[in-house]
C-alpha positions as CSV (number, residue, x, y, z in Angstrom):
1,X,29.2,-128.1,-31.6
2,X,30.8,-131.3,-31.2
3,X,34.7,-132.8,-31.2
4,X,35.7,-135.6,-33.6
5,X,33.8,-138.3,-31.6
6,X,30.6,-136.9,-30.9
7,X,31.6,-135.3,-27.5
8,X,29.5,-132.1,-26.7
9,X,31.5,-129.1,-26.6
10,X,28.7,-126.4,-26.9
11,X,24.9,-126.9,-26.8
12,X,22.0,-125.0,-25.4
13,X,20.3,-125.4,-22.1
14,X,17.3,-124.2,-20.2
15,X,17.1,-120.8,-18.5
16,X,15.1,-119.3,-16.8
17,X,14.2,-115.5,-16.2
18,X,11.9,-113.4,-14.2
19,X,9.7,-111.0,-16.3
20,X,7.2,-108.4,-15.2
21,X,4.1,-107.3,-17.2
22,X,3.6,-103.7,-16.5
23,X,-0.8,-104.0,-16.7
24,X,-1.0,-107.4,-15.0
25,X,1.0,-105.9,-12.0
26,X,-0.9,-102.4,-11.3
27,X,2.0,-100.7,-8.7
28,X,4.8,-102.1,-10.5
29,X,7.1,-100.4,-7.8
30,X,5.6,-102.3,-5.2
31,X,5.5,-105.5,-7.3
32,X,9.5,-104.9,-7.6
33,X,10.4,-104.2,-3.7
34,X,8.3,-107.3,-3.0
35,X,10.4,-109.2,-5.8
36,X,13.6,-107.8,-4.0
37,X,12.3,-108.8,-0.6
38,X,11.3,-112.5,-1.7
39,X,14.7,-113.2,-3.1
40,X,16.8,-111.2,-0.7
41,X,18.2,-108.8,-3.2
42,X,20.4,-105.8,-3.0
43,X,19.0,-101.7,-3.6
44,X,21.7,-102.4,-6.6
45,X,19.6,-105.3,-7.7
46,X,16.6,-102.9,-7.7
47,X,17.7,-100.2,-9.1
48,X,19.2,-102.5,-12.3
49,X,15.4,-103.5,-12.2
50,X,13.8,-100.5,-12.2
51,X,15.9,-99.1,-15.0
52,X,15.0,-102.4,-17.0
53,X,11.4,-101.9,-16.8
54,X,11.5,-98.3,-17.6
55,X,13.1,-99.8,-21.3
56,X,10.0,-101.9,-21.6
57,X,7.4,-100.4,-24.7
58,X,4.3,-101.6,-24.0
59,X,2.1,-101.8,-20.8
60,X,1.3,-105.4,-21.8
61,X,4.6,-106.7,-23.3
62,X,6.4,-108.8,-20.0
63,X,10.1,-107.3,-19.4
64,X,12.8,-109.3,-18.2
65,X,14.3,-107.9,-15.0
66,X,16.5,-110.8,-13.6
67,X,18.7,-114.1,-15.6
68,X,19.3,-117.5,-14.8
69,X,17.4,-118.0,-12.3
70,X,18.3,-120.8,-9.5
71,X,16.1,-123.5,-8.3
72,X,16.1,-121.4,-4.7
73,X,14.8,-118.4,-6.0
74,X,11.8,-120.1,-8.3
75,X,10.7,-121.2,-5.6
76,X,10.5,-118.6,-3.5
77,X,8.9,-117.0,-6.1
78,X,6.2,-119.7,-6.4
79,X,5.8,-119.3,-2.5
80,X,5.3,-115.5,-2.5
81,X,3.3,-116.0,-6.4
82,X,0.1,-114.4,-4.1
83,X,1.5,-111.0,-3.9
84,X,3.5,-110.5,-7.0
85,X,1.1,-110.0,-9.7
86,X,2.0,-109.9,-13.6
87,X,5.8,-111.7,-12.7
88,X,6.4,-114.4,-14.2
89,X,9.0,-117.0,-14.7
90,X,10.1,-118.1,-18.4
91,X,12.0,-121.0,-20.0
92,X,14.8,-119.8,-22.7
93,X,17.8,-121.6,-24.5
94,X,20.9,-120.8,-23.3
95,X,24.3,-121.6,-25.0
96,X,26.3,-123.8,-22.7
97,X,30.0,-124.9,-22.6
98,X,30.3,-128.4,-20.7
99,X,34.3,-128.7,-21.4
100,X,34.2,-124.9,-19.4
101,X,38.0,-123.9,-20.1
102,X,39.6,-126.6,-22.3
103,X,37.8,-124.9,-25.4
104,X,37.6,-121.4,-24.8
105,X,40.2,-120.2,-26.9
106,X,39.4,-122.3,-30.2
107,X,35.5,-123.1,-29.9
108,X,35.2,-119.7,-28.1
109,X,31.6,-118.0,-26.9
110,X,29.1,-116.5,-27.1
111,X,27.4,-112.9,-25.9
112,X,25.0,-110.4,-25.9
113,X,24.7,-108.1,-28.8
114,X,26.4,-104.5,-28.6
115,X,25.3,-101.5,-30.0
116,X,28.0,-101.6,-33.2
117,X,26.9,-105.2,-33.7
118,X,23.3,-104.2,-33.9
119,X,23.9,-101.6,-36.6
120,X,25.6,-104.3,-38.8
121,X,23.5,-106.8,-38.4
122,X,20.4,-108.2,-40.3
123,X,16.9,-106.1,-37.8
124,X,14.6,-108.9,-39.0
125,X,17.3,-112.4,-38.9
126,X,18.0,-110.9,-34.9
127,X,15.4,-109.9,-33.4
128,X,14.6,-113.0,-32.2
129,X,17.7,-113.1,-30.0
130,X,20.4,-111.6,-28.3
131,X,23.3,-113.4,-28.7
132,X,25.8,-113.7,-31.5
133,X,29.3,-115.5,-31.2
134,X,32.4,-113.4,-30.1
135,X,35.6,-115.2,-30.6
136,X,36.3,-118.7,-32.2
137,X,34.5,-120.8,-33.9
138,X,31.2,-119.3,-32.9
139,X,32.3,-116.0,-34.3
140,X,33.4,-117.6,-37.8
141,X,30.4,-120.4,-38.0
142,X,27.8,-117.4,-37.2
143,X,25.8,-117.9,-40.1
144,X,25.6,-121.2,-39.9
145,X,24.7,-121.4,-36.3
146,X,22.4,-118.9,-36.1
147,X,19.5,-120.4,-38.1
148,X,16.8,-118.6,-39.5
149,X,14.5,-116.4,-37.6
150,X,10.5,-117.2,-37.9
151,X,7.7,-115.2,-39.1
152,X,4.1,-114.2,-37.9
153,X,1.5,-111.9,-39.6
154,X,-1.0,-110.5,-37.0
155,X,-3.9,-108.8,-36.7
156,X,-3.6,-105.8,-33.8
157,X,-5.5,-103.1,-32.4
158,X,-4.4,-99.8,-32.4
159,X,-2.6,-99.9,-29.3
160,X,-0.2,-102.7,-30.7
161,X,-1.9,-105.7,-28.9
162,X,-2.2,-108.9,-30.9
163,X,-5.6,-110.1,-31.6
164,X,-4.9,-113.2,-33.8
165,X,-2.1,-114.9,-35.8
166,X,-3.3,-114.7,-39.4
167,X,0.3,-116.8,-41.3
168,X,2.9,-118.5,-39.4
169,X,6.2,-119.4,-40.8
170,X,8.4,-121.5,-38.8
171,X,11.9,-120.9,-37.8
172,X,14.3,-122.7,-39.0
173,X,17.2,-124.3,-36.6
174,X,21.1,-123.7,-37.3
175,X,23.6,-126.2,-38.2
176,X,25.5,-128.8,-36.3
177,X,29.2,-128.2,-36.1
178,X,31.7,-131.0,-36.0
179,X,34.8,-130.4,-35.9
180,X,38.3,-132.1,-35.9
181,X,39.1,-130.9,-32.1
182,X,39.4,-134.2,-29.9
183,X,38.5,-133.8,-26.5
184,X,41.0,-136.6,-24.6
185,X,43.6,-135.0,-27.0
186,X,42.8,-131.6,-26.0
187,X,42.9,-132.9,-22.2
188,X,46.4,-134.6,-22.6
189,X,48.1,-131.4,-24.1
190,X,46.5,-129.5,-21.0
191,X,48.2,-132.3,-18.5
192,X,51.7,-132.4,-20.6
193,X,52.0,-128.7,-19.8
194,X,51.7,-129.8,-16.2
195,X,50.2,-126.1,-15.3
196,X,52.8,-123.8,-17.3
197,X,52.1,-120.5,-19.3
198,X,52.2,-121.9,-22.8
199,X,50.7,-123.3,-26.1
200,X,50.3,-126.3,-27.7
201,X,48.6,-127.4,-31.1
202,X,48.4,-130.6,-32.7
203,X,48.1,-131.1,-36.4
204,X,47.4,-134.0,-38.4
205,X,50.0,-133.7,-41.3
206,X,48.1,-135.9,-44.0
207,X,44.5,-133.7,-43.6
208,X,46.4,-130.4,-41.7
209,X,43.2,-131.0,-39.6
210,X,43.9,-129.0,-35.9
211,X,43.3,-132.2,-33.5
212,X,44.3,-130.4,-30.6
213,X,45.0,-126.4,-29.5
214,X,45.8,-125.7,-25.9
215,X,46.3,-121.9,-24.3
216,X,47.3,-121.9,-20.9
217,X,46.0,-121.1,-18.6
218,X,42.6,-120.6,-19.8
219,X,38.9,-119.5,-18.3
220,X,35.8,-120.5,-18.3
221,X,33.6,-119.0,-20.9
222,X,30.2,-119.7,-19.5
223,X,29.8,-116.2,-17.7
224,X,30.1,-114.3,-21.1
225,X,26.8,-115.6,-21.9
226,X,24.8,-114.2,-19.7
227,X,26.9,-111.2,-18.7
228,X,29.7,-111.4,-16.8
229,X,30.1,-109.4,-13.8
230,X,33.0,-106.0,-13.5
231,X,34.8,-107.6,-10.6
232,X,35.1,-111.1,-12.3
233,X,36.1,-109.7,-15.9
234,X,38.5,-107.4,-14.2
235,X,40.1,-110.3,-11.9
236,X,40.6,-112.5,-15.8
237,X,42.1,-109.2,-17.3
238,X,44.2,-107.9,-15.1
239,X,45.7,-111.7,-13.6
240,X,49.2,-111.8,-14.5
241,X,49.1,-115.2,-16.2
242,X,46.4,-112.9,-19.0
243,X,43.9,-116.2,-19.3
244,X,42.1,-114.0,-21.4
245,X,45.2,-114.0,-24.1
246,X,45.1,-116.6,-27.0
247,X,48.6,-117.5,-26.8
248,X,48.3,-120.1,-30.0
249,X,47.2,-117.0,-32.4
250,X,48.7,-114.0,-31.0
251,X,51.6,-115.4,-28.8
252,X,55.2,-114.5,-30.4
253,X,57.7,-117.1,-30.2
254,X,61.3,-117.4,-31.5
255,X,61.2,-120.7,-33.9
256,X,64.7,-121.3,-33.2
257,X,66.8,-123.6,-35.1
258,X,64.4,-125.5,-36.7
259,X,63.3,-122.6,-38.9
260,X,67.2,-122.9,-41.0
261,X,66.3,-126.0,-42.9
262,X,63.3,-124.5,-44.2
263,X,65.5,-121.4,-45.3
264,X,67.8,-123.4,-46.8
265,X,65.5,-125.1,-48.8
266,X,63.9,-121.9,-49.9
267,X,67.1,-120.7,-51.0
268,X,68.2,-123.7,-53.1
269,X,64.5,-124.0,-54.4
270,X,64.2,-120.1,-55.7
């Protein structure tokens, strides 16, 4: 998604998880305590890991137990590679927002899929991810977004292992967004509010393209990706300056004055 001038205001970056394949690691417990040793983890941590392997189908299908991984802990878990058989670590595309809070309430985010989302949604168009766009822009550009997933006949045996690819169809990439948002506009509104509660949005009166559409203050919509924690959802949700609340859509103002005119003219028109 991009602003009126090319500037990047969400795009997808690497990620990287650590996955555990149940028949490459023999005493997966084991494998798992020496995972929570090498990274100096939490009995939380394992526990959370444990409960996602016990999800995984198949003995041969790797299961992702941990997300975003950080340099640090890759390589500690290239060190310690010896004695952690069948974990891997694994590259994925990840939706990013570089401008962190300036967009959040227009472009929006991002987020993993919830049990009433996965009973409306298309099976065989998803289950190649597990994301879909919550609020904004991502939420109303879905579709276009989103892409199409790819297809692969194959040839198993009866325990569900592949044995060859017999067709391939690729996937096909979603859409480029570009929209009439401009960054050093959105920026200046921020900076004429000089840190106050309060909204601003700039329209172009010839088009009625939104240049500019500020809620203050705001947050930064990169943990919703991935999961954000209880303690940092709760500290956004129960602040008393509600950064969470879109005060440009559901903010209720008095219009004052200015509104009389337009009655006037109502009146004398009908």
């Amino acid at each position: 998604i991009f602003d009126r001038n090319g500037v990047i205001i969400a795009d997808n970056r690497p990620s990287f998880s650590l996955t555990v394949t149940r028949e490459r690691a023999g005493d997966w417990q084991q494998v798992l305590d020496s995972v929570v040793d090498a990274l100096q983890l939490t009995a939380e941590d394992r526990a959370l890991f444990e409960k996602r392997m016990r999800q995984g189908r198949r003995p041969f299908e790797p299961v992702p137990i941990l997300f975003e991984l950080s340099e640090g802990q890759i390589a500690r878990i290239a060190v310690n590679q010896f004695r952690l058989p069948g974990v891997d670590v694994v590259a994925q595309l990840v939706r990013h927002y570089p401008q962190k809070e300036h967009f959040a309430h227009s472009v929006g985010y991002v987020g993993r899929i919830n049990e009433k989302e996965l009973k409306e949604l298309d099976p065989i168009n998803y289950s190649g991810t597990h994301h879909i766009g919550k609020t904004g822009v991502e939420r109303f550009y879905e579709d276009l977004l989103h892409g199409e997933v790819g297809y692969e006949e194959v040839e198993t045996n009866a325990r569900g292992r592949v044995l060859r690819v017999l067709k391939r169809t690729d996937p096909k990439p979603g859409a480029d967004l570009i929209l009439s948002l401009d960054v050093k506009l959105q920026q200046a509104a921020e900076k004429a509010l000089g840190g106050r509660r309060g909204a601003v949005v700039a329209i172009e009166p010839s088009s009625g393209e939104v240049l500019a559409m500020v809620s203050q203050p705001s947050f930064d919509p990169n943990p919703f990706v991935t999961g954000i924690g209880f303690k940092a959802y709760a500290e956004l949700r129960d602040s008393i300056d509600r950064p969470l609340h879109n005060r440009v859509l559901r903010g209720l103002y008095p219009p004052g004055s200015t509104i009389k005119p337009m009655v006037a003219v109502a009146g004398l028109d009908a």
